[in-house]
Structure formats: structure tokens, C-alpha cells
N, C-alpha and C positions, 0 to 999 in steps of 0.2 A: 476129469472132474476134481478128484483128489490134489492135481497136480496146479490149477487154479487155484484152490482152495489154500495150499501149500503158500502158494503169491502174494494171495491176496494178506494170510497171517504175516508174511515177515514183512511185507510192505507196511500194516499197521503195526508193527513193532519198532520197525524203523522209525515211523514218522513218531510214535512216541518218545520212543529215545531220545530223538532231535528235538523234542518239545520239554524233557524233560531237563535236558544242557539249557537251552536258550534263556528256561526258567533259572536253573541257576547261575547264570551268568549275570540276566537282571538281577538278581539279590546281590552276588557280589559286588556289583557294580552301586547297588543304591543304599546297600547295609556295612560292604567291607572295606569304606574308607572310614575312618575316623574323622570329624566335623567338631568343627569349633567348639569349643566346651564340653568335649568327650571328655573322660576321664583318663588319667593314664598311668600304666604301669608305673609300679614304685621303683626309679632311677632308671629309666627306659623314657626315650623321646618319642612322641607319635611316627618319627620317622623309625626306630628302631634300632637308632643307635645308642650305646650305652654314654653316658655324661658322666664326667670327670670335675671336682670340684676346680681344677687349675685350667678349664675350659672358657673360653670367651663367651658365650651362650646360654641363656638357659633355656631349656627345653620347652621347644616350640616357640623359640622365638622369634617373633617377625624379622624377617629383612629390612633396614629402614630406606626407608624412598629419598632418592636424592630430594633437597629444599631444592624449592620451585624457582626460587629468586637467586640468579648465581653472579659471577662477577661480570662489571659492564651496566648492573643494571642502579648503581647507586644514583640516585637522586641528585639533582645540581647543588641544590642547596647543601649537601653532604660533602661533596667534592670539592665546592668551591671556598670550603670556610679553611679552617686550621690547615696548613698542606701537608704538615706530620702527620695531622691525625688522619689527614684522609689520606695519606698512604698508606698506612696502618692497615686500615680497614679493609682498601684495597689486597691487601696482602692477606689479610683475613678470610673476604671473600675469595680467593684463588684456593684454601685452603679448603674450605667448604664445597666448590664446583671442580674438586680434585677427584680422579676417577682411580679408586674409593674415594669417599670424603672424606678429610682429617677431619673429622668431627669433635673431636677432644682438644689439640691442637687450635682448631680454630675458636672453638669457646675459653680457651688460657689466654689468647693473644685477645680476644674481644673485651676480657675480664679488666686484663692488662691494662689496655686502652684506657676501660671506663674510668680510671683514676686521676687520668693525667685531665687536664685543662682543656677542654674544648668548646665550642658552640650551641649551645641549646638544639640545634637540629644533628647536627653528630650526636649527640647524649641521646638524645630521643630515638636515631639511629642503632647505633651500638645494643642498647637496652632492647628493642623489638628484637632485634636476631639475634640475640643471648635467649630471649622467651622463646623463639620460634625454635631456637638451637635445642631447650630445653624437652622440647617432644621428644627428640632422637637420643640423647643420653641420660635421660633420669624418667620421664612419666614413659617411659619402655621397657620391655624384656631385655632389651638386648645392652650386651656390656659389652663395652670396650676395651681391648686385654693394655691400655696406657692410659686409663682413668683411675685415679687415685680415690675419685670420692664415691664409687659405685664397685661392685665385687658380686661374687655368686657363696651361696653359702648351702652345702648341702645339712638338711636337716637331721639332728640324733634324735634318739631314742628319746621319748618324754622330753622333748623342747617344746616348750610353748611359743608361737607368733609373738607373744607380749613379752616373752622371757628374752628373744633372738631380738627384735628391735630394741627393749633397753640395753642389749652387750654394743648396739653401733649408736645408740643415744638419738633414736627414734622413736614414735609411735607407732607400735602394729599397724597401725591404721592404714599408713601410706604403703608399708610392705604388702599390705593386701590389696590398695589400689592398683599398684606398681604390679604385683605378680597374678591378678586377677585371680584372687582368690576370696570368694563370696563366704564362704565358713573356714574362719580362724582353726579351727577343734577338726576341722576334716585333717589339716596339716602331719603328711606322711613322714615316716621313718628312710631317707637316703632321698629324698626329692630334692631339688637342687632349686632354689630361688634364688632374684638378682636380691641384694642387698645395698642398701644407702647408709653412708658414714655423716651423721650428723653431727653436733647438733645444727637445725635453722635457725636462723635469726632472722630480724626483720628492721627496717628505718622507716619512720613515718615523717615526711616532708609536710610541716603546715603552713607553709605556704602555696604548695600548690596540691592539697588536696589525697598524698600519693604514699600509699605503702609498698615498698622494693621489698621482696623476699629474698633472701640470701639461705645455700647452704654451704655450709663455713663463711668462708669469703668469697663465695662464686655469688656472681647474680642469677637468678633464676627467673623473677616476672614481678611486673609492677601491676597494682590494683589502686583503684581510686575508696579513697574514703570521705567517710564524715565527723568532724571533730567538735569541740566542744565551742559553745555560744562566749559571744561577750560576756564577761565576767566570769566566766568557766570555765575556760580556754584550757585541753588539753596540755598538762604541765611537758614541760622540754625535761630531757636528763633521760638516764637508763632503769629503766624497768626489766622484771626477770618475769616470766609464764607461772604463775602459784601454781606451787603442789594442791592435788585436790580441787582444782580451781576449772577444770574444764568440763563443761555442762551443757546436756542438751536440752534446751528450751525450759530452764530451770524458772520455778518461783520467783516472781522480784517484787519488792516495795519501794516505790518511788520517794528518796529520803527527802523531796521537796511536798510533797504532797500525801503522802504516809498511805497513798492508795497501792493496795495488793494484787498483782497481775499474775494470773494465771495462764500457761502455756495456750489453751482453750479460749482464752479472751478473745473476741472480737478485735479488742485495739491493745493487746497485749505487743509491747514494745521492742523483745531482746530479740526478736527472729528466730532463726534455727540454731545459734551454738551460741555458748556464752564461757570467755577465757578470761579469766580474772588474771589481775596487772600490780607486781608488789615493787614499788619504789626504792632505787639503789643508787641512784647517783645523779647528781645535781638536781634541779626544781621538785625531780620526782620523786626523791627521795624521803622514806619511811611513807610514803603517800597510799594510803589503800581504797578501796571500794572503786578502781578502775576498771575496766577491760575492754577487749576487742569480743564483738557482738555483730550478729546479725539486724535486719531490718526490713518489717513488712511495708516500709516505702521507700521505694526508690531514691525518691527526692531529696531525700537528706542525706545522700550520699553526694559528696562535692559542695557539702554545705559546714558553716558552725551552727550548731542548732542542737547539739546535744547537752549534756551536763557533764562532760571531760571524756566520758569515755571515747573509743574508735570505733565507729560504724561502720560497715563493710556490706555490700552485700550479700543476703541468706547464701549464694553456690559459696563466694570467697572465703563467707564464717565457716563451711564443712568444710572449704577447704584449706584453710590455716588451721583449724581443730585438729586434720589430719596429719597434720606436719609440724606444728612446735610441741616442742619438749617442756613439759614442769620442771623447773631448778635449772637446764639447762640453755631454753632458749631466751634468746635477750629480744627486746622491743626496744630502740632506741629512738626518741622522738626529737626531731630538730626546728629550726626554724626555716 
């Protein structure tokens, strides 16, 4: 009896034991990975390796996925125009569907390109896979160790986000879109972040409606705007970003009509960001009460229907807000 008894205990201890591993295996399993938006040790990668400021990578950052569009697949219209340029391009795309991609490489030879003389459909070409290019080496973690205009910069002691962006003539802004960082003020001591060498600039085409962002002299992405009406046609010449000048859904008094619009208004006009615009060379020049603005209609974007300023769409005004510099970045308007 005893001897049963004996059995039957170590049988139920067993079967505990076993139940008590199983248990924690499921936790490990569903608690001990780290997931997206964990937090992570100061100078320590979620994978556990240590990072090195002369390291290509900042920590935990993504892989980039080959572009979808590789060579072969150019357009006839592309092919068939300029035969320089479309060999260019040609030669671009191989760089791009190169296993790795030269991704850096391929964005200097497309940059290249976009200056010399070509076809309105090569132009319109080129300019799409420079913005598509732009996913993979600038709105990414990841750097590439023969990019000159992107870097990794490990943070000191009491560096401010806003302090680190003015030494590369950026706005915090983009370094925290860029490194996905939600609180500026969380920013650790020895964390390593990608870094952008600015300043942006920008060209606004009034003839066809089109703002090109540039940083330096790379192209990055074209957006459509809206400019100003008969008789108040958006002035040509260079404009600089005013210091002080960048505002979220700030106050405005309509100088034609002396009415006061508040952020809150129903038909309140500037949208979500408002960049005031100071005139420095040719038409534009000493010209003030400009800027590039947002818009709660659509429709006036691709249109002249303003009173000089540039209208952009509400996502394009956060996101030019995020990315030109006061005193540094230039607004050049042409015909």
C-alpha cells in the first residue's frame, strides 16, 4: 500500500514539474523576445551586440528590401527618348538590382543624370526613383558606410536632440522621424542614432504646379502645390526659411480683408504648419509676409488661387516643417 502510495506521489510531482517548464517556456517565449518599440539598453542593440560609432548601422536597424522595380523594366517612353540618357539610367538601374544593391551609388548617378538635358518622361522617370531611392537611404535607420550625406552619431552626456540637429543644420524634427524617436527628452547618454547632414533646400516650378526638395544638392521628392492668383503671382527669385518663422497653425489676419482667423475656425485658411518666406534675390527680394502653408482644401493645390504664398498639402506642410532649416534653408521659385 505504502508502496503505491510512494507511485502515485512521485508520478504527481513529476507531472508538476513538467507543467511547471512548459509554463516557463511559454513566458519565455511570449515575454523574452523584445518587440517593436521595446526599449533598449543604453549602447546595446536588441540583438545584443555592442555598436561602435564607425559602424554602418544603428541599432535595430531594418534590413532594406530590394526596390521592386529592377532593370528591364523601364518604360518605352524612357528608353526610347534621349539614348545617353537612357543608358544612364540603364546603368543606374543595374546598380540598384545589384545583389546587394548599390544604393548610394545608384542615387549619385541618377542625381547626375537629372541635370543634363533630357525628355519630360526621362525627367519624370529619374525624379520617381530618386523619391523611391529615398526610402532606403535617408527616411531609414540604416546607413550606408559611402554615403556622405547620412552618418551615425553616438550621443554625450546632456546633448539635446535640438542641440545634435543644429551641429548637422537640421531640425530635431526629422532626426526623430528618421530614428523613431517619439520623446526628444527621453534621448540617452552613448545611444547611437543615424544622423542627416543638411541643410534642405527646396525649387518651386510655377509653371507646373511642383515643389522638388533637395538635401544639398541631392534630389529627394517632388510635391505638388498651389501658388498665388492673377495679380499676385508667387514672386520668382530666392527666398531663405525666417528665423522664428515656423508655426503650428498660428494666428493669421487676412491683409485683404483685415478678418482674424483663428487655428479653431471652421474656414480657418493656413492648415497645419505655417513657414514664413524672407526675400534675398531677384523679384523676391526684401519681399516679406510670404510662406509655405498648409491647406484645409485640397483643391487649391494645382491651382493660382492664393495671394503669393505656397500651398502644399496639411501631410507635405509637416513635412517640410520637419526638414528645412531657418537661415539655412533656401526656397528658390522659378518659372
Amino acid at each position: 500500500m505504502a508502496r503505491h502510495y510512494n507511485k502515485r506521489k512521485i508520478a504527481n510531482w513529476t507531472y508538476s514539474a513538467v507543467g511547471v517548464v512548459v509554463a516557463l517556456i511559454v513566458i519565455f517565449l511570449v515575454f523574452g523576445h523584445p518587440k517593436e518599440g521595446d526599449e533598449q539598453k543604453s549602447g546595446q542593440s536588441l540583438e545584443g551586440k555592442w555598436v561602435t560609432v564607425e559602424e554602418t548601422a544603428v541599432p535595430d536597424a531594418p534590413e532594406p528590401e530590394p526596390l521592386a522595380e529592377v532593370i528591364g523594366v523601364v518604360p518605352e517612353s524612357v528608353s526610347q527618348a534621349d539614348p545617353e540618357v537612357a543608358n544612364l539610367i540603364e546603368q543606374a538601374e543595374a546598380l540598384i538590382s545589384a545583389r546587394p544593391p548599390r544604393i548610394i551609388e545608384a542615387r549619385d548617378r541618377l542625381n547626375e543624370i537629372l541635370a543634363m538635358p533630357m525628355s519630360a518622361e526621362q525627367q519624370a522617370y529619374v525624379k520617381e526613383r530618386l523619391s523611391q531611392l529615398s526610402g532606403k537611404w535617408l527616411f531609414n535607420r540604416r546607413i550606408y558606410p559611402d554615403d556622405k550625406l547620412c552618418g551615425s552619431y553616438r550621443v554625450k552626456r546632456g546633448d539635446l536632440l535640438s542641440k545634435i540637429g543644429k551641429g548637422f543644420n537640421v531640425p530635431y524634427q526629422v532626426l526623430a522621424r528618421i530614428n523613431r524617436i517619439r520623446r526628444p527628452e527621453s534621448l540617452r547618454a552613448d545611444e547611437v542614432i543615424k544622423i542627416v547632414k543638411g541643410p534642405f533646400h527646396a525649387r518651386v516650378y510655377r509653371s507646373s504646379f511642383t515643389l522638388d526638395l533637395y538635401l544639398q544638392d541631392t534630389f529627394v521628392r517632388s510635391m505638388p502645390v498651389g501658388l498665388g492668383r492673377e495679380g499676385m503671382e508667387t514672386p520668382t527669385g530666392l527666398w531663405q526659411v525666417k528665423v522664428g518663422s515656423k508655426l503650428v497653425a498660428p494666428t493669421w489676419t487676412n491683409p485683404m480683408t483685415g478678418k482674424t482667423y483663428e487655428a479653431n475656425d471652421p474656414d480657418y485658411p493656413l492648415g497645419s504648419r505655417w513657414i514664413a518666406l524672407d526675400g534675398i534675390a531677384g523679384e523676391a527680394k526684401d519681399r516679406t509676409g510670404f510662406a509655405i502653408h498648409g491647406t484645409k482644401d485640397p483643391n487649391e493645390i494645382g491651382t493660382a488661387s492664393s495671394q503669393g504664398c505656397i500651398r502644399v498639402h496639411n501631410g507635405d506642410a509637416i513635412f517640410l516643417f520637419d526638414l528645412l532649416t531657418p537661415a539655412l534653408s533656401r526656397v528658390e521659385v522659378v518659372d
